[in-house]
Steps between C-alpha positions, in 0.01 A plus 500: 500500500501140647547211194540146644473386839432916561899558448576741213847641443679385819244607739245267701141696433192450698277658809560474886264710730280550180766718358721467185852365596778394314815357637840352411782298690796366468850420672869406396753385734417565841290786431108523429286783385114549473280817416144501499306829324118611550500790252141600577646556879827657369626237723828312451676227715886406466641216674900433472708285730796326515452213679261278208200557674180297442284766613506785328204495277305405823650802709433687179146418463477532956655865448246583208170388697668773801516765288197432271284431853433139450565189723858380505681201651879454552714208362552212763745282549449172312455161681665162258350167586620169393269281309530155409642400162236314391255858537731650306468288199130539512561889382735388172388598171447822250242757606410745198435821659488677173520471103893477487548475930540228648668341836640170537524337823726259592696327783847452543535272822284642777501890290238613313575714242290708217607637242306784242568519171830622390637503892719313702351232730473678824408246829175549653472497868168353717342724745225231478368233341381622160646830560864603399734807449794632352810626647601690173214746430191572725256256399340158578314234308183327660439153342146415445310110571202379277193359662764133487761683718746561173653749414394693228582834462728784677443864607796718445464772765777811390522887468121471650382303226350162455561289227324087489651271303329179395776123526 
């Protein structure tokens, strides 16, 4: 049964396709791991490597949609642009995505970095302006402009999930 953010004991709960799904992650080391379950399908996905892949929860969810007949796309190679310091300032601050979940965003010479409550900083990387991903995990954050052109709040795109957060 999903509690906050739908997690509950460990396991990410929510629906995909329309279906039930629950799903868990993780990685020490070199090594990462991700299963994704649809217990109304009897369906299960399992995802190891060795190699600290990024993708897995994408291939995961890609290898689901095959089996449970729905469209699927594969991961692609990610393009980093450079953007100007003074852009990258313009995304500093605390966006509260939850209660207790938050990320802070910050730069450190021409790096932007985020970090979520009780996590390392981890640097973000441009794709464009506005839009940024991680090396670490599969996921990217899309920064958001008020009708002035600020920013003012973030969408944390992960695990096929969207979470805003308001600055």
């Amino acid at each position: 049964t999903p509690q906050k953010n739908k997690y509950g004991y460990g396991w990410g709960i929510d629906t995909l396709f329309g279906k039930k799904f629950m799903a868990h992650g993780g990685g020490i080391h070199g090594y990462t791991s991700y299963l994704i379950r649809f217990p109304e399908d009897e369906l299960v996905v399992i995802m190891i490597d060795n190699a600290s892949s990024t993708s897995l929860s994408k291939i995961s969810t890609s290898l689901a949609a095959i089996a449970l007949h729905q469209p699927y796309s594969l991961p692609e190679q990610k393009k980093e642009i450079q953007l100007e310091e003074a852009l990258l300032k313009e995304y500093v601050g605390e966006y509260q995505l939850a209660p207790n979940f938050s990320i802070i965003v910050s730069v450190e010479g021409n790096k932007l970095k985020g970090q979520a409550t009780g996590q390392p900083a981890f640097e973000l990387f441009a794709e464009k302006k506005d839009l940024f991903f991680l090396k670490v995990v599969e996921a990217k954050i899309e920064f958001l402009r008020n009708e002035k052109g600020e920013v003012s709040e973030l969408i944390l795109y992960q695990n096929g999930r969207q979470l805003r957060g308001k600055k």
